[in-house]
Each structure stands twice: as structure tokens, then as C-alpha cells.
N, C-alpha and C positions, 0 to 999 in steps of 0.2 A: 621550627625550633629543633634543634640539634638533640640526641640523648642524651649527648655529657650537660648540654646547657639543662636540661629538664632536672638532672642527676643533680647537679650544682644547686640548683634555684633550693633554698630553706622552704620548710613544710611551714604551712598553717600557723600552725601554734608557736613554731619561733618567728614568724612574720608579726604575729600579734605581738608578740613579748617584744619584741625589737623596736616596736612603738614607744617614744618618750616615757616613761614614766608605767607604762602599763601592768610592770611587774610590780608594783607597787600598789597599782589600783586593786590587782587581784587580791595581792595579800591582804588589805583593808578590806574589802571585800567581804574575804570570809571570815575576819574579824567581825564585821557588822553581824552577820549571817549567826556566829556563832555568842556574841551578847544578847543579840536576838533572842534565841531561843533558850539563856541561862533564865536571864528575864521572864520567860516565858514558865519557864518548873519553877521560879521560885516565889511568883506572885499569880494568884489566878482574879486580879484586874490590869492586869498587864496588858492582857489580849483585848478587855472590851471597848465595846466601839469609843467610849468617853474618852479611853485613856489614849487610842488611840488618835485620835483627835485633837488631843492637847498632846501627842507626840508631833505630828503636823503644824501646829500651830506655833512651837516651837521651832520647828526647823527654819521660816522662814524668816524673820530679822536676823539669825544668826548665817543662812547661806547668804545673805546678802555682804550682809559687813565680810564672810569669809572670801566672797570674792574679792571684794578690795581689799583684803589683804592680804590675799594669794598676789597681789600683781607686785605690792609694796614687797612681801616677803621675795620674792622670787627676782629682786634686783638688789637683794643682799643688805637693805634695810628692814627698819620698823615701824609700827605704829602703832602707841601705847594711847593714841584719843580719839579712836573711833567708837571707844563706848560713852565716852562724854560726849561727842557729838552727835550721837543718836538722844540722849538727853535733853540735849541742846534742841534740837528738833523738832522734838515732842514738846516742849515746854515755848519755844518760839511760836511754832505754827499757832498752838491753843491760844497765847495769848494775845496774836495778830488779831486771830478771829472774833476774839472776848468784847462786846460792847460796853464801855462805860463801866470799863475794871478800874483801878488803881494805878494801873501798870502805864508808861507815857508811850508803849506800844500797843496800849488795847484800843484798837482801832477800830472792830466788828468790819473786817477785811473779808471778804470774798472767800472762802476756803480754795478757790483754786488759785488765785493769786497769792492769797496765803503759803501755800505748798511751795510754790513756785521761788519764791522770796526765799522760804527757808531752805531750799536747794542750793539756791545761788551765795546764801551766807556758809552753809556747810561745805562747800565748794572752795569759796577762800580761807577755809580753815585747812582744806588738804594743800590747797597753794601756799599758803605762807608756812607747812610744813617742809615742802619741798625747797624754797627759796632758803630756811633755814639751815636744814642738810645738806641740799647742793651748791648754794652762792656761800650761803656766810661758812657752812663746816664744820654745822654745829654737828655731835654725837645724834645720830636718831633716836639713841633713848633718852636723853636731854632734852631733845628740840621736842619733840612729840607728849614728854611729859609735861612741860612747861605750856602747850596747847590746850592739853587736856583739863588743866586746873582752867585754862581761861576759857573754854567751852564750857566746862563746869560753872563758873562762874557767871559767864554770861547769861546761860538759861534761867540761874537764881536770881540776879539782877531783875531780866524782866519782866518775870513771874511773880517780884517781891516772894518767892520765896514760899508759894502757896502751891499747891496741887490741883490743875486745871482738868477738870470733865467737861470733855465734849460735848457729851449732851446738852449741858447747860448753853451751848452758844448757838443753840435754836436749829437747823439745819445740817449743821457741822458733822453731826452724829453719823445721820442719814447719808450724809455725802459722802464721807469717808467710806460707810459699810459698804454701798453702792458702786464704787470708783476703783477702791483697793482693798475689799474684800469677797462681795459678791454680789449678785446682782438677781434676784429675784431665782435666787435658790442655783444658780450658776458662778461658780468657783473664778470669777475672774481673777483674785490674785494666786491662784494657781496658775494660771495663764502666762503674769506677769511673770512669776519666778521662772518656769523654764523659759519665757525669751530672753530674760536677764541674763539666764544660766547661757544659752546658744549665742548672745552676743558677745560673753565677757568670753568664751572657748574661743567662737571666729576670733577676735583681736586677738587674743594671747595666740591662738597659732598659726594664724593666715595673712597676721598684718604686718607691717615693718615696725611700728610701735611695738607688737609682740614677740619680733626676734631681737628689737634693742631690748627689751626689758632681759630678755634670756642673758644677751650677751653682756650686759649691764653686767649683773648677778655671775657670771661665770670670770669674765676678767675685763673687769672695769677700765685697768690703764691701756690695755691692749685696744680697747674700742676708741678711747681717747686718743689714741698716737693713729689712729686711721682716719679723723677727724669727725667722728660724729660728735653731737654735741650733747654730750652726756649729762651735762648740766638741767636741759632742756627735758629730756624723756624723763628723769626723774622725779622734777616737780610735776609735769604730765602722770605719771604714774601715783603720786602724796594726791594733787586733784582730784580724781575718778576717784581714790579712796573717801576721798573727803566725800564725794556726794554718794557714793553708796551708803555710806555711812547717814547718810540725809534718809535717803529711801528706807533705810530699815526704820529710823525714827515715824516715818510715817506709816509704815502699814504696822506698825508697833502700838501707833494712833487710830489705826482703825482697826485694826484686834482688842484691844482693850479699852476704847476711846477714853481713857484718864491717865495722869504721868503725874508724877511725883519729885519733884529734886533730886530724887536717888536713879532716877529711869536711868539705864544703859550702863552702871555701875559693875565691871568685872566682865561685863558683852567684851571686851576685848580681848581678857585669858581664854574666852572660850571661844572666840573665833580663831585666835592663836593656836590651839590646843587645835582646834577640827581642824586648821590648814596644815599642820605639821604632821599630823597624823596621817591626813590623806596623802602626805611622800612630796609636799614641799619644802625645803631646806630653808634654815635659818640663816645657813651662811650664802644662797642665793642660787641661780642658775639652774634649778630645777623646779617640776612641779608641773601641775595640773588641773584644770579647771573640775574634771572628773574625779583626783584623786582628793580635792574641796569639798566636791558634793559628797561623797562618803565618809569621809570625816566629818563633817556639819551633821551626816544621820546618824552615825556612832554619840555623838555629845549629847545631839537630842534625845537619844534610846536611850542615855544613862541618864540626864535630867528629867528622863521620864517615868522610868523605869526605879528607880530609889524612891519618888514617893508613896507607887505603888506598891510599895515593899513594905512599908509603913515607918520607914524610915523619917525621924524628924528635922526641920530644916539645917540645924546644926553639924548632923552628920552628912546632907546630901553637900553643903560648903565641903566640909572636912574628904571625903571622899574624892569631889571634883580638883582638889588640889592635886592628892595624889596623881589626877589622871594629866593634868598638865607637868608636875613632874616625869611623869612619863612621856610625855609625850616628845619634850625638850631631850630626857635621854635617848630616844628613841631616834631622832633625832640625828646627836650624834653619833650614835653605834651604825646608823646609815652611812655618815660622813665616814667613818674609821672602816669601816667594809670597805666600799667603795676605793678608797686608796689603798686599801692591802691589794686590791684586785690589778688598781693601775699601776701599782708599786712594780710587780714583777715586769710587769710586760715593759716597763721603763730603764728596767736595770737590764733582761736580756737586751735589747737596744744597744743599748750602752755600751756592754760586752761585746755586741758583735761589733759595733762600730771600732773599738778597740784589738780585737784580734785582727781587722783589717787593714786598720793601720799598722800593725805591728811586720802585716806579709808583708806591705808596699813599702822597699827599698826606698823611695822617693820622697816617703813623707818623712 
């Protein structure tokens, strides 16, 4: 290699930053870093093991639903029933399982056929969100709202409307804790999450699904007019939402093995809130599996962090709003950067193209 090429080639640290998304990662970063440690002066059960445990225990149905909705976010749409369909989930699976309930689905089903069943229905709830967005044209905040009551609804339908424990369906308890919690003092859904996490990153950035959802989200009609079928990756992308959205319901089910009609209620604002935060855009075409995971730990840290405070549940609602406000600003002051930045370099362009035409006689 030549000097001037060694001269040329960028150092280190702008190689990193030149990575998608990276400068974004950092900055959330040291935001986590420094809530972190406010949290830390201003509660001294912040730090212990308990608390920190149920900060954990928290992060994971919410990274989950945030990946799916990092993929939906990141193709310039939404998805307002992913916490109803982690409800849904939770209150399906239990009363598959339920022998000789009330309900005309208490079947006392196999819990892993159980599981399986309610994968597959939360699954065509992310489908029929995508067919409403992409074929019929419905708004996402419309089609996904309209979901969301009927995920809602359906889990109360065939729950009648009661709050199902696990434990009581004999085995169910154990299988869960065993499957998608731990396994004889070994962390297997700690397992689960980072392959979750390494699988949903491969796709979003090694797959052709994962450069249609980019290109999706950055200019939709442009991908259209080259023939991909746009229609297609987007209902594919409402899918995978819909069964992550499954998956959190279940290890939701085996951290607390009981759910309630209200289970997964407002999980959406706040997967919302941690995907935006981690430097995915509202309006599409950006984002990161990385900058998810660290916004999923900022939410956690503050849902965790406020009770340890001794703050009561009224103010930890009232507070978490503000941070989804923010976070939607935040949000856009990234969108409004970003095109001050592209703005100039668009107009000298333009300039020079203009002064040259002005030299050439001929045009």
C-alpha cells in the first residue's frame, strides 16, 4: 500500500462512527451510563442485588417486542398492538392449558403445543396488520389500532374475562420456569435473548429482507418503480412483529406465571419510546438492532429506578410519559439535524451545477 493511500484511509474512530447508526449508539450509550449513575446517588436500593434483578427482569419482554418494532419502525410505519398482543398471549396460552375451565378453549393442551398455537395466532395478527397497511391502505395508526382492541378482546373473550395462574394448570408452572426461564439455576432465557438479539441484527443487516426494510423506510416509491414488491416485505415485516410480540407474552408467562386482562397494556409506548431513543426514526430508514438494545436498558433503568426512589405508582406513569415525549422530540430534532446537514451539501450541488451551465456556450 502506497503513503498517500495509508494518508487517505480514515483513522479508527471515524471507521467506527461511519458505521450505520453508530453515533447514535454511542450517544445513548452515555446516556444509559449517566442515568445509571443519577439513579445510583439518588436511591441507595438502586444498586442491590433485588433491584437489580427486577431491572433484568424487566428488560426482557420489553427487548423483545422492541425488536419488532424496530423492524416495523424502520420501514416508516407503526405498531400500536403489540402490547395487546402480548396480552393476548398470555391469557390464550393459560387458557389452552386450563382443564375443565369455563372457557370453550380450556382444553388442558400440552403447554408446548399450547405455546406453539399461540405463536401462530399472534403471528396472523402481525399479518392481517400488514395486508391492512400494505393491500387495503389503511393509515398504521388506524389499522394497528383497530387490532389492538381486537387482540384485546379476544384474550378477554376466552379467558371470560378472569385472571389465569399458571400454577394452577398442574405442570404448566414448571414448564415454563424450566423452558423460558431457567433451568436448574442456569439463565436459559438469558440465552434466549441474546440469540434473539444476533438473529433479529443478522437479518436487519446481512439479509435482503433487511436492506428492503431500510430501503422501504428511506424511499418507498423509489423501490417500487425498480420492481420490488413492496407490498410483500411489509406484511413480512407487521408478521415477525406480530410473533415477537407472541414471544414476549410468553416469557412474560414464565416470569410471573399469572396475567390479568390488563397484561401488555402501554408495552407498546414503551417499546416505542426505547426504539426511538436507541436512534431509530419514526419517519423510517434508520436504526439499529444495537441502538434498541440500549434504549430497551435506559426504559428498564428508569422503570426501575423510580420505584427505588420511593416514588409511587402514579408518578412512575406521570414521569414515563414525559420520557416518551421526549423521546418522539428527540426524535425529530434528529430528523431536522440531519437535513440542515444534507441541505447545504444539496444547494452547493446545485450551485455548481448552475455556474457550469452558465460557462457552456452550448447549453
Amino acid at each position: 500500500m502506497s503513503v498517500s493511500a495509508k494518508q487517505d484511509r480514515p483513522g479508527f474512530i471515524k471507521r467506527i462512527l461511519a458505521i450505520r447508526g453508530m453515533a447514535q449508539v454511542i450517544t445513548v450509550t452515555i446516556g444509559l451510563v449517566l442515568i445509571f449513575v443519577v439513579f445510583s446517588m439518588l436511591s441507595d436500593n438502586f444498586t442491590s442485588p433485588r433491584n437489580l434483578h427486577n431491572l433484568l427482569r424487566q428488560t426482557a419482554p420489553i427487548l423483545i417486542i422492541g425488536i419488532a418494532q424496530s423492524y416495523v419502525l424502520i420501514t416508516g410505519n407503526i405498531d400500536l398492538s403489540i402490547g395487546s398482543v402480548v396480552g393476548m398471549s398470555c391469557m390464550f396460552s393459560a387458557t389452552l392449558m386450563t382443564k375443565g375451565g369455563n372457557s370453550w378453549v380450556s382444553m388442558g393442551m400440552a403447554p408446548w403445543l399450547a405455546v406453539i398455537i399461540t405463536l401462530a395466532c399472534c403471528m396472523c395478527i402481525g399479518f392481517l396488520n400488514g395486508q391492512l397497511v400494505a393491500r387495503c391502505g389503511l393509515p398504521p395508526f388506524i389499522a394497528t389500532l383497530g387490532t389492538m382492541m381486537v387482540s384485546r378482546g379476544f384474550g378477554s373473550i376466552v379467558s371470560k374475562v378472569q385472571t389465569q395462574n399458571y400454577p394452577a394448570i398442574g405442570s404448566a408452572d414448571e414448564w415454563f420456569k424450566n423452558v423460558f426461564l431457567r433451568y436448574q439455576n442456569f439463565p436459559v432465557g438469558a440465552i434466549y435473548l441474546i440469540v434473539f438479539f444476533f438473529i433479529a441484527a443478522f437479518v436487519l443487516n446481512k439479509t435482503r429482507f433487511g436492506r428492503y426494510v431500510f430501503a422501504i423506510g428511506s424511499n418507498e416509491e423509489a423501490v417500487r418503480l425498480s420492481g420490488v414488491k413492496v407490498h410483500s416485505w411489509k406484511i413480512g415485516a407487521y408478521a415477525i412483529c406480530g410473533l415477537f410480540a407472541g414471544l414476549s407474552g410468553v416469557f412474560f408467562a414464565a416470569t410471573y406465571t399469572s396475567c390479568t386482562p390488563g397484561t401488555g397494556n402501554g408495552e407498546e409506548l414503551n417499546a416505542i419510546a426505547a426504539v426511538v431513543i436507541g436512534g431509530t426514526s419514526m419517519a423510517g430508514g434508520t436504526g439499529t438492532m444495537v441502538g434498541t438494545l440500549i434504549g430497551v436498558l435506559i426504559m428498564a433503568t428508569i422503570k426501575a429506578g423510580l420505584p427505588a426512589m420511593g416514588l409511587q405508582q402514579q408518578w412512575q406513569v406521570f414521569i414515563t410519559g414525559f420520557v416518551v415525549i421526549g423521546a418522539v422530540l428527540l426524535d425529530i430534532a434528529r430528523g431536522k439535524a440531519s437535513r440542515k446537514v444534507r441541505l447545504p451539501d444539496r444547494e452547493e450541488k446545485d450551485l455548481q451545477d448552475g455556474q457550469e451551465k452558465e460557462a457552456d456556450p452550448n447549453v
